[in-house]
N, C-alpha and C positions, 0 to 999 in steps of 0.2 A: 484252168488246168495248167497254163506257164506259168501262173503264181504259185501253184503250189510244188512244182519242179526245180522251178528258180529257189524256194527256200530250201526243198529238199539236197537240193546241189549245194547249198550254202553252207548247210548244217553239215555236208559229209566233209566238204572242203577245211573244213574249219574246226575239226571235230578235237583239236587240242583246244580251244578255249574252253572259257567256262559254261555252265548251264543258266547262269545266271543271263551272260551277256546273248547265249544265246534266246533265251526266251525273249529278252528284251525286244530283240531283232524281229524275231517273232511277230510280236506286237505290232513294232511299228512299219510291219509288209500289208497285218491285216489292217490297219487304217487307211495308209494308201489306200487301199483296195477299197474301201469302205467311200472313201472319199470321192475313188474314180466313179462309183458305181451314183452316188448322189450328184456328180456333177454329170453323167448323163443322163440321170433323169430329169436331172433340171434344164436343158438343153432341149426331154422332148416335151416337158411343159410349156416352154415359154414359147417353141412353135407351134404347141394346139393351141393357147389361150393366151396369149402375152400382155394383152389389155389386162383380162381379170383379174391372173395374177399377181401385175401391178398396182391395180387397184388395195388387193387385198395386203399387199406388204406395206404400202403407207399407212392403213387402218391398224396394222400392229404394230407401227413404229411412233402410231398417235396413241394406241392404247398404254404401249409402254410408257410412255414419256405421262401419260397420267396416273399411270399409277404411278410412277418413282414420283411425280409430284405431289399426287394424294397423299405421302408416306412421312412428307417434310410437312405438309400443309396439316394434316393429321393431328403430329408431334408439335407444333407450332400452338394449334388449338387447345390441347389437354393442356399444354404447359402453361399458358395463360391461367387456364380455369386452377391450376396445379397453385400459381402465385399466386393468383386472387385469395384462396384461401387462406394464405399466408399472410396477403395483404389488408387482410379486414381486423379491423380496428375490435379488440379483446379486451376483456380487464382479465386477471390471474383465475387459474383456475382453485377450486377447493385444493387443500392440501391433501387430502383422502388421493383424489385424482392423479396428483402429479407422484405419490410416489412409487418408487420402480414393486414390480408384481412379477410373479409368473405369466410365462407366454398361456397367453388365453388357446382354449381348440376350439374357439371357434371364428370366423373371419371376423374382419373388420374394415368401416369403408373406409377409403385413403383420408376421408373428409378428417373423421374424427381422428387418425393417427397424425393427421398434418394441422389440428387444432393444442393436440398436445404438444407437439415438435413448438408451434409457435409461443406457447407460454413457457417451455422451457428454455427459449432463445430469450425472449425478451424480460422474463422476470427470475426471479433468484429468490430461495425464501431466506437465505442470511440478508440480503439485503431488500426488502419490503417495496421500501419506498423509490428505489432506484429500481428506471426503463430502461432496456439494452435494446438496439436496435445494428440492424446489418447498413454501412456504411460504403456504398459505392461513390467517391465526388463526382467524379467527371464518368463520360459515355464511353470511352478507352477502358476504364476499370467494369463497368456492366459486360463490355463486349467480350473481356477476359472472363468472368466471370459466368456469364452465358454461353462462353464455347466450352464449357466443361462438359456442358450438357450437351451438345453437339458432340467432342471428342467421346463420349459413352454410347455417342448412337451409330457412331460409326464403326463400333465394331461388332454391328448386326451387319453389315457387309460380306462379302464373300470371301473368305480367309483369304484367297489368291491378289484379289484387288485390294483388300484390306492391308494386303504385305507392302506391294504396291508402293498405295497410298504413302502410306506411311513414311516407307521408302524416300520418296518425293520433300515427303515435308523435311523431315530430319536432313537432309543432300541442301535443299533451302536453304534453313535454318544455319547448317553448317557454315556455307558459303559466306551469309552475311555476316556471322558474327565474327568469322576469322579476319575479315577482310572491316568490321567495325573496328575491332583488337588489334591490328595489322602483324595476329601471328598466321600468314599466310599458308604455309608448310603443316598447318596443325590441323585436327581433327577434335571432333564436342562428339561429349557425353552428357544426357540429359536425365535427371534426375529430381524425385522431390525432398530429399535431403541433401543439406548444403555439405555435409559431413561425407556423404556418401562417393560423389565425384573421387576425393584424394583418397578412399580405401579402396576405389579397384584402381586407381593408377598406385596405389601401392602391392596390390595383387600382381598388377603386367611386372611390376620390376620384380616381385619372386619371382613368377614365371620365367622373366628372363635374365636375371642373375643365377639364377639356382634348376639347370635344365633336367636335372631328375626329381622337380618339386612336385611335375605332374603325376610323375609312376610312384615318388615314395614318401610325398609330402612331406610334415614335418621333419620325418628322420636326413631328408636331406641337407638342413638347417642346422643341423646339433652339429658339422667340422665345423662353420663359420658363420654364429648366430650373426640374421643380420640386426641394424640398428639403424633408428629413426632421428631425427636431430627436429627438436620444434620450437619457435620463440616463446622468450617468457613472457611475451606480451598477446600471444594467440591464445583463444577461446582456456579456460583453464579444464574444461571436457575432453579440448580434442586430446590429448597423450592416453589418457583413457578407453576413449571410445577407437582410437587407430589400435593400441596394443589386444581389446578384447576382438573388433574385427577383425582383425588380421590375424589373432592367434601365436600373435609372436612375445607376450607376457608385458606384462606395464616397464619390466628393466629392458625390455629392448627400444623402448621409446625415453629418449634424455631429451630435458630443457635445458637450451642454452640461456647462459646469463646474459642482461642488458648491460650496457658500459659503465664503469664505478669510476674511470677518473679520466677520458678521453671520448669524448661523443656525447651524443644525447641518452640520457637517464634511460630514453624507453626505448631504447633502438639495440636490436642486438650484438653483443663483442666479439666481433669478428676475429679478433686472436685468441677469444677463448675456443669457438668454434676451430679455429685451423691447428690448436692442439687437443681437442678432445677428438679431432677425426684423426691425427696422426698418431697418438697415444692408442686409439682403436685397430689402425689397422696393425700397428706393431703386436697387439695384442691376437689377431690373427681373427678380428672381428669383420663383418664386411656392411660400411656404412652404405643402405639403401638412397636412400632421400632425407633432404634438407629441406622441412618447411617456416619459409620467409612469412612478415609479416610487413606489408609499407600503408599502414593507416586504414588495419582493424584494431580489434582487439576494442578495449572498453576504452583506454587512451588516444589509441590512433597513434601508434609510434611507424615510424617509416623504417627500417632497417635498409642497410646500405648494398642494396640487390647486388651493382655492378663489382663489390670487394667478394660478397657471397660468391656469386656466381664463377670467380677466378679462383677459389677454393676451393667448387665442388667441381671444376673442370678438373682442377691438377689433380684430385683423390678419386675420378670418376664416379661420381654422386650426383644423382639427380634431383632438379632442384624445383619446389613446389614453392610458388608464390602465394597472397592471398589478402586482403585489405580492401577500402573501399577509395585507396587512389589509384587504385587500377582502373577505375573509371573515366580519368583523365586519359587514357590512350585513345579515346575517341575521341578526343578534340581534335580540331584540324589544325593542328602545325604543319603534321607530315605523315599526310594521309597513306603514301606509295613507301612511307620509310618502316622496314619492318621493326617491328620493337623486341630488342632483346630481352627480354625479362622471363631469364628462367625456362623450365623446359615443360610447367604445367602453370595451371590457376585455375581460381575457383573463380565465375561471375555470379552474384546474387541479380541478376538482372531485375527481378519483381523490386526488391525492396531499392534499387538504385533509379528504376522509372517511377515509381510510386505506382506501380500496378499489380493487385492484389491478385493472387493465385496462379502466380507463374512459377516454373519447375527453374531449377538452380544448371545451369552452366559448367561446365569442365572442359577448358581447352587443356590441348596435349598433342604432346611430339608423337607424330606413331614410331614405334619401334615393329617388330618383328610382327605376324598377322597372327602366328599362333598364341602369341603372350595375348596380344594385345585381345580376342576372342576366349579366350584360359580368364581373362577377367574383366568380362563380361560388360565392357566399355561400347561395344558394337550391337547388345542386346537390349529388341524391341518388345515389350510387354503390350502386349493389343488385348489381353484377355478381359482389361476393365475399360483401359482409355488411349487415346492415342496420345504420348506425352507432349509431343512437340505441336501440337495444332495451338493452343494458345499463343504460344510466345513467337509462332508464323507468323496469327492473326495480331499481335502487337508489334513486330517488326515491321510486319507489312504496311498496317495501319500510319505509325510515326515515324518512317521513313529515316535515313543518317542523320539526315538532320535534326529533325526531332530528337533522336536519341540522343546527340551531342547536346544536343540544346539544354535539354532537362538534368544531364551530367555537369555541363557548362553553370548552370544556374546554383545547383548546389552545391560546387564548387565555392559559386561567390558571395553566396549567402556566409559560409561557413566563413572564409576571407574576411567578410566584413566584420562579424562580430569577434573573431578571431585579433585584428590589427586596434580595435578599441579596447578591450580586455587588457592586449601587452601594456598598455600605456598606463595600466589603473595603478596606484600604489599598491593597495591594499587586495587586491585581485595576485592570484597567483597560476600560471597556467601550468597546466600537468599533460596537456599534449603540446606537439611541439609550436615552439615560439616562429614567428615568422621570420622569414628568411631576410635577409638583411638590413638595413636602415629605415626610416620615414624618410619620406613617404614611401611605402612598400608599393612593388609592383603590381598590377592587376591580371587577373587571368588573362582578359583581351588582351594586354602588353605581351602577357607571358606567350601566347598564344600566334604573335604575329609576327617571331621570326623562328628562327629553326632553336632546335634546343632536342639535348639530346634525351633519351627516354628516361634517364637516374634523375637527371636534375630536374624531367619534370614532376615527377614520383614523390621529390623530396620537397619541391617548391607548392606542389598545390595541399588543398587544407579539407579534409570530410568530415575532421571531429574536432570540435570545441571543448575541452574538459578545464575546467576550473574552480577554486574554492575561496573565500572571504578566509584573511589570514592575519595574523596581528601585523604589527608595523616590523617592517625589514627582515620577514621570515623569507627565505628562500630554501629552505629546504626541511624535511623532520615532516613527524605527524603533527597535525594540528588536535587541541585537546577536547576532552567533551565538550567544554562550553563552545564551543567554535566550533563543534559536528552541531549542536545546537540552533546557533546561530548561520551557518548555510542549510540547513533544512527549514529554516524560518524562511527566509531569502526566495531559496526556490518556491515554496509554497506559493507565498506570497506575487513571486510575479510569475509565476506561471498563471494564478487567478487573475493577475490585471493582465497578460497578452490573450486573456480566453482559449487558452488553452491551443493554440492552432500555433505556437510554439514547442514542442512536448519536450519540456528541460524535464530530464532524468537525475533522479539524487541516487548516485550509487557511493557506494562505501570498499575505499581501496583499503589493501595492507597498510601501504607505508604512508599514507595520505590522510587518512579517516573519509569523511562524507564529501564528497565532491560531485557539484552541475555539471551534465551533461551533455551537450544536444551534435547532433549529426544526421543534417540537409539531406542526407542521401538513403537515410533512414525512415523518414518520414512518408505517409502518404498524398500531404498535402504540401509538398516542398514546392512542387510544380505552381501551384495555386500562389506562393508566397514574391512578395517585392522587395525591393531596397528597402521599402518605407516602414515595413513590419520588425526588421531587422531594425531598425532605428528605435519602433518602440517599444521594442525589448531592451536593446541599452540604457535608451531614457529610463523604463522601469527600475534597471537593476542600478542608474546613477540613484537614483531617489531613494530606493532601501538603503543602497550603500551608503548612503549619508547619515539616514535612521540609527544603520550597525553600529557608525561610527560614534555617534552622538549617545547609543547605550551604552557603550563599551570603556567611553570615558566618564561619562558620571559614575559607572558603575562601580572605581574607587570610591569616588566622594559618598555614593551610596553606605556603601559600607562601613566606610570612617564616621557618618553622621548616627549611623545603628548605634556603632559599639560606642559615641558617647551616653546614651541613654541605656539606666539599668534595667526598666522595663521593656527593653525594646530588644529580641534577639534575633539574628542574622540565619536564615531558614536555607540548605541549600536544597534546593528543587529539581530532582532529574530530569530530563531534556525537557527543561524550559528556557527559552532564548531571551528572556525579560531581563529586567536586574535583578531579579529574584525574588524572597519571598521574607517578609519580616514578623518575626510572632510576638504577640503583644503578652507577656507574663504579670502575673498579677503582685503585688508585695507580699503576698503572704507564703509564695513558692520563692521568692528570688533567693532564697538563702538555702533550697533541696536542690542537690545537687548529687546523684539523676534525679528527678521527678520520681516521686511515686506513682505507682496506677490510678488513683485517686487523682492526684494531681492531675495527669496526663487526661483523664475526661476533663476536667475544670477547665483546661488551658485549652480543649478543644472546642469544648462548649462554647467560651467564651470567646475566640477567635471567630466564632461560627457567624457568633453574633454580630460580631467587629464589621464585618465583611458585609452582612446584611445590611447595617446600618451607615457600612460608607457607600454602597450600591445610589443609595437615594442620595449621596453626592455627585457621585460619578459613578455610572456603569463602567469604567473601564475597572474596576477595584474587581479584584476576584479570590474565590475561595482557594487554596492549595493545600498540596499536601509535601511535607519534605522527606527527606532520605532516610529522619528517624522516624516518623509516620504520623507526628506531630500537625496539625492543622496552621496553616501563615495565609498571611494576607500575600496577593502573588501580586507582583509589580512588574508591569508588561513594555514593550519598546517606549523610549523617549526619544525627545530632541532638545537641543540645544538649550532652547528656554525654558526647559522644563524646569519648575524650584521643587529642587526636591527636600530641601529645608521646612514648603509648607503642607508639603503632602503629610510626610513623616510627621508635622507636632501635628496634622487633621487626625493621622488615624495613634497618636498617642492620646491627643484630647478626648477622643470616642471610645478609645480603652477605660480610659480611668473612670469616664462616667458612668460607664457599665460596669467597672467593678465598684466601685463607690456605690451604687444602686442595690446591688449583690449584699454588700458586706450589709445595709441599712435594713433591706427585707431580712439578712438574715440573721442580725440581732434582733428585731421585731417577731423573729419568729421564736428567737430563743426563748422573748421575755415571755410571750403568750403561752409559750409552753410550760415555762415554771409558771405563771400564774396561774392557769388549769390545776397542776398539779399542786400548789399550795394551797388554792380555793378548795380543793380536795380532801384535802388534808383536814384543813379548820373547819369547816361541813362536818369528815366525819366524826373527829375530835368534840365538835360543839354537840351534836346527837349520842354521842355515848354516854358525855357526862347530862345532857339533860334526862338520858335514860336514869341514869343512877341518883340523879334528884328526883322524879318525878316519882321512882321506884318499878320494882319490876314488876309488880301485879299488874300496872297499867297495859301493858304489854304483853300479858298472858290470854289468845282469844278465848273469845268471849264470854270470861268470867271480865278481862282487862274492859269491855266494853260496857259491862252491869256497874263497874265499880267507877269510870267513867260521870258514867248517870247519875250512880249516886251521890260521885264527890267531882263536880266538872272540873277539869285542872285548871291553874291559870294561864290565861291568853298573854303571849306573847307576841309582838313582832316578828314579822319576818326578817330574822336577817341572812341575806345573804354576801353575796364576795362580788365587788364592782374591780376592773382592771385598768388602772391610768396606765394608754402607752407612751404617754409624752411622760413621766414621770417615773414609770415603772414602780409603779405602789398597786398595793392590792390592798382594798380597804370593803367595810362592810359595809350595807348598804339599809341600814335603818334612816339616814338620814334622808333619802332618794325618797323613800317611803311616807316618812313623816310630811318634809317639808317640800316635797317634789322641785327639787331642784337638784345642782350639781354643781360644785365647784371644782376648776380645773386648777392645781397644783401650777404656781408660779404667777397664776393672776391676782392683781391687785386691786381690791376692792373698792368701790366709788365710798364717795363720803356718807352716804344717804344709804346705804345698804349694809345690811347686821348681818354677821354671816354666821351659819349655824355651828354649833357646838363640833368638835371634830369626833369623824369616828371614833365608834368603840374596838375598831381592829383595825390596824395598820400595820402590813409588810412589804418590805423593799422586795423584787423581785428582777434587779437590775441585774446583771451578770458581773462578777466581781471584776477586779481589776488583775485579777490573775486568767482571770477566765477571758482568752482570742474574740474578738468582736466576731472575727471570722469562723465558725467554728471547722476542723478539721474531719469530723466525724460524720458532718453532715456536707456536703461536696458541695462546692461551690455552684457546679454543675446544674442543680435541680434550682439553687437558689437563681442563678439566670435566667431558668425556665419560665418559674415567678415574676422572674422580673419582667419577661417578653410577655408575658400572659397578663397580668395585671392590667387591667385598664386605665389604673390612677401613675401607670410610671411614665413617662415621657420617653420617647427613641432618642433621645440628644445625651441620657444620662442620666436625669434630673432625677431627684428624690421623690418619691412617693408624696401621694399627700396626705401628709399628715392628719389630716382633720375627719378621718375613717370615723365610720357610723360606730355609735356604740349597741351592742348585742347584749341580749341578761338573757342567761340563763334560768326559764324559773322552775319554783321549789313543788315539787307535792307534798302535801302536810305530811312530816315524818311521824309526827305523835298520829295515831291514830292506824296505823298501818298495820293492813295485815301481816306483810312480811317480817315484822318482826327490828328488832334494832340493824340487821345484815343491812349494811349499804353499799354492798359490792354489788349490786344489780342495780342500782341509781341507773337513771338513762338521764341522760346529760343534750340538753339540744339548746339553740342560739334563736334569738327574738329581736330585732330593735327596739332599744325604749327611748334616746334622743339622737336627736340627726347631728351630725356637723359636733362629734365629743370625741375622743379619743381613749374612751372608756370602755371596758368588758364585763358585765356583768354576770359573775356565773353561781348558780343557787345547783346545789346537788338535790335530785331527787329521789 
């Protein structure tokens, strides 16, 4: 009854406030009261029963405590069984299976959804043959890895404690990483885009350059658009991706240019910057932030923070840093010395520890609490995962030291291969050279006395970029054959360091193709020693010396081509060899383009070249050049290489392949007129015997009565024999009579009479106007023959000549029903002597 007087007297007292606050008040009298009323009942408990009750509160503080440990123990169990399935060894599934469908209605057990997940991780159907596999090295990368799954189960918690929680880790987190960084004074923003960090700290500066951005947004921006300044050597995304986030158009984000005649190439020009902001603000623009770049980007260029910085002080401009020698500020020089550098930055902390799936960093000045909240730098997402629990649990786990350590290491990994590269002639470096003389300083050196935060910035090394460049280039693109020739390179020893070096072939503007590597990029950087770094050197002295050895015969190459007519100079798009040389036959050298004809001939025959120099040397290979032409390709040499004997190897194997070509394919010519003149005199010989014998004989079968009654006279068969060593076509009564054969050009013993000479003899040679080679029939098909042949040799050699002779024989033409017509003759081949180079062909 005095609690409810006491509120009633409150509420009249007080009767200007609002309803709001009264009710509030309200409330918290009936709790009190709530509160009084259970703490004396609990007072008359514990003096009826004080034992029991005791008893009974430890048996709930033991139940609880197993369920919350049932709940981890639980989750621990499924997830095992959850990886097992995952872990069990699969071949690919049908292709039917793996492709994407409509959501099924009806369930499905996790088993088979977590059998498909596994064959679409581990196999690819563009690439068949190739296993993909998930890669954790070390127990620091699983533990990151596995607290994702943790960070999702924590926000089955109680939103209140979940806030909490949360709270705690992020506060952590903050703490160490500022005080790793030594920007004390500053506040993190945790993120899983590396991008995302510098567009709300470009949002806080709307917010607080432009204080009616909140009530009227855009329109607040149209007196004095602002404007973003970014290196030309940062990500070529970011002006992009800042002007669509932020909504302030791609012309309110300008790249400043790198230095053209004072400073390093990649480094930004700082008096170009302090007049395009001065030219700005005259214009009545207002420059928000400057974002620095000291050794990202694909070079690694350092820009000169401490000139930057005195810049964007005098024009108040806020100044965003970002590179991967911001990693050096956690070496221990000067741990307590705060580092000036700028007034933001990004850390990639995953990809600089080598620990996969960690959230990206944003240190930052706070400014005001309303900007700073307006964008959203202070906002905790708990709805899927807790961001910050991973990269606790890898802070926590590697301790300062650790972190310096593995910072420290990739530093000198970088150093070392960095201080041998400057020294190569023939090496050209396109991130920056090292700082001062040999012997260059070492990090430890660097490291163990005081130095201020620019020159450490500028002195340490994350990116190695370099390219293979003709002798005493320093500057300009390098040409295709030289992008050629460092993608050989790379290739090459990236395959002999096994791959636990990851050189990158990227392709600049002004550079063409250039090797990449950067220690701090890597997952296995940590894993890596001096000694690895050694034989990687070693590797790239060894090609280098390859490059250098192809690159100068590779005149004399060419001067030895164009002395030989048949021999023409093939260029081959990115092939890094000496190139590619096409063997022409004589009977093109004087078509000039080739005809189409021509062009199978010369590929055909190329085809073959290549085949047949294989079984000298596998290294001989097939190509193809720029006119689409077939060449023999000629891949890296050295030194000793005689390129004098290769080149007369593969003209020697030319010519015997054409030599073999042109021989079958006058053999084919002659067999072909002799067919066809055997043809001829066959039916020539039956017409006029028709008009001797007369034509009643020939009328059926009255032609048959008369036959009988007057038998004709019997004649010989003659038919048509083909010498191909002679190229005659002769008849073959003698073959008949005295079975034998004489071959044209041999000379008779003393004791042997040789028979009467035929009664038909025709030349059937091809004239001397008439191409041994002929043009009509491609050289092409005559190769084929020649590869197919059984009697031709692979070295070139001529056929053999001593071909079985065939006879075609006759069916009695007298006597036929069909009449004198010999256009239905059927024509077929027989052998009648082995080891002659004779044809015999009888029409029937």
């Amino acid at each position: 009854m005095s609690t409810e007087i006491q509120a009633a007297t409150a509420a009249v007292g007080s009767s200007k406030r609002s309803d709001a606050e009264l009710a509030q008040e309200a409330l918290d009298n009936q709790a009190k009261e709530l509160k009084g009323q259970r703490s004396k009942q609990s007072q008359t408990d514990e003096t009826d029963g004080e034992e029991d009750n005791g008893i009974e509160t430890e048996e709930d503080e033991e139940d609880e405590d197993e369920e919350r440990d049932g709940h981890f123990s639980a989750l621990a169990k499924f997830s095992k069984e959850f990886l097992d399935v995952l872990a069990e060894p699969n071949g690919p599934l049908p292709e039917e299976e793996r492709k994407s469908k409509p959501l099924m209605q009806s369930q499905k057990d996790y088993k088979e959804v977590l059998r498909l997940l596994q064959d679409l991780v581990q196999y690819d159907s563009d690439e068949p043959e190739v296993t993909y596999g998930v890669e954790c090295p070390d127990s620091l990368s699983r533990v990151s890895v596995t607290s994702h799954l943790v960070s999702a189960a924590l926000t089955t918690l109680h939103p209140h404690h979940l806030r909490r929680l949360a709270t705690r880790l992020l506060s952590d987190t903050s703490l160490w990483i500022s005080r790793l960084f030594r920007k004390f004074e500053s506040a993190t923003c945790i993120t899983d885009d590396q991008r995302e960090g510098v567009v709300r700290v470009g949002r806080m500066l709307l917010h607080s350059k432009y204080p009616r951005y909140a009530a009227d947004g855009h329109q607040a921006l149209y007196a004095r658009p602002p404007l973003i300044y970014v290196a030309a050597t940062a990500h070529t995304s970011l002006p992009l991706h800042l002007a669509t986030a932020l909504g302030i158009g791609s012309s309110s984000v300008r790249v400043v240019p790198c230095n053209t005649v004072v400073g390093s190439p990649v480094a930004m020009d700082t008096a170009a910057l302090d007049r395009i902001l001065a030219a700005d603000l005259a214009a009545q623009k207002k420059p928000l932030m400057v974002i620095a770049n000291v050794g990202g980007g694909v070079v690694g260029g350092v820009d000169n923070v401490t000139r930057i910085q005195e810049i964007c002080q005098s024009h108040d401009v806020w100044l965003h840093v970002e590179g991967h020698n911001l990693a050096a500020l956690t070496l221990p020089n000067s741990p307590n010395l705060p580092a000036s550098v700028g007034d933001s930055m990004t850390l990639p902390l995953g990809m600089w520890l080598g620990v996969p799936a960690l959230p990206f960093v944003t240190v930052y000045r706070v400014l005001e609490a309303t900007s700073v909240h307006a964008a959203g730098l202070t906002a905790l997402n708990l709805q899927v995962r807790v961001d910050t629990l991973q990269l606790w649990i890898t802070l926590l786990s590697l301790g300062s030291s650790g972190v310096s350590g593995r910072m420290m290491l990739g530093f000198e990994l970088a150093q070392q291969l960095q201080n041998c590269l400057s020294e190569h002639p023939r090496i050209r470096l396109l991130s920056p050279e090292p700082v001062g003389a040999p012997p260059y300083t070492s990090i430890g050196d660097l490291i163990s006395r005081p130095i201020s935060t620019a020159q450490l910035l500028e002195t340490v090394c994350g990116t190695v970029v370099f390219q293979y460049v003709p002798e005493n280039m320093k500057e300009g693109r390098n040409s295709e054959y030289y992008d050629n020739l460092n993608s050989w390179l790379g290739q090459v020893v990236r395959r002999e360091v096994a791959g636990f070096i990851p050189l990158e072939l990227v392709s600049l503007e002004g550079a063409g193709l250039v090797l990449r590597w950067s220690p701090l990029e890597g997952p296995y950087t940590h894993h890596l020693t001096p000694s690895a770094v050694e034989e990687l050197i070693r590797a790239l002295h060894q090609q280098i010396d390859i490059l250098n050895a192809t690159v100068k015969q590779r005149e004399m190459f060419s001067a030895l081509v164009s002395k030989n007519v048949n021999l023409q100079l093939a260029e081959i798009p990115q092939w890094a060899g000496l190139g590619g040389v096409r063997y022409i036959p004589d009977v093109w050298l004087s078509q000039e383009p080739l005809p189409d004809s021509a062009k199978e001939d010369v590929n055909y025959l190329n085809s073959h070249l290549v085949e047949q120099l294989k079984a000298t040397d596998s290294a001989f290979s097939l190509g193809e050049g720029s006119d689409g032409l077939g060449c023999v390709r000629f891949g890296m040499v050295t030194d000793d290489t005689d390129l004098e004997e290769l080149l007369a190897l593969v003209l020697t194997t030319g010519k015997g392949i054409e030599s073999s070509s042109k021989f079958l394919e006058q053999m084919t010519q002659v067999v072909k007129k002799g067919i066809e003149t055997a043809t001829e005199d066959l039916k020539r010989e039956s017409d006029e015997k028709i008009w001797q014998e007369g034509l009643l004989r020939h009328v059926p079968i009255f032609g048959s009565v008369y036959n009988w009654l007057s038998p004709p006279t019997q004649q010989g068969i003659r038919g048509r024999t083909l010498d191909l060593n002679a190229g005659v076509l002769e008849s073959t009564e003698n073959i008949y009579k005295y079975h034998m054969q004489i071959r044209h050009g041999e000379a008779p013993s003393h004791d042997t009479k040789l028979p009467p000479a035929p009664l038909v003899q025709t030349s059937v040679t091809p004239s001397p106007s008439t191409p041994s080679h002929s043009r009509n029939s491609s050289a092409a098909s005559a190769a084929r023959r020649v590869s197919e042949s059984s009697n031709t040799t692979t070295g070139g050699a001529h056929p053999r000549q001593g071909s079985a002779v065939s006879q075609v024989p006759q069916d009695q033409v007298n006597g036929s029903a069909k009449g004198p017509n010999t256009d239905n003759a059927a024509t077929t081949v027989r052998p009648v002597v082995e080891n002659s180079s004779k044809l015999e062909t009888v029409a029937g």
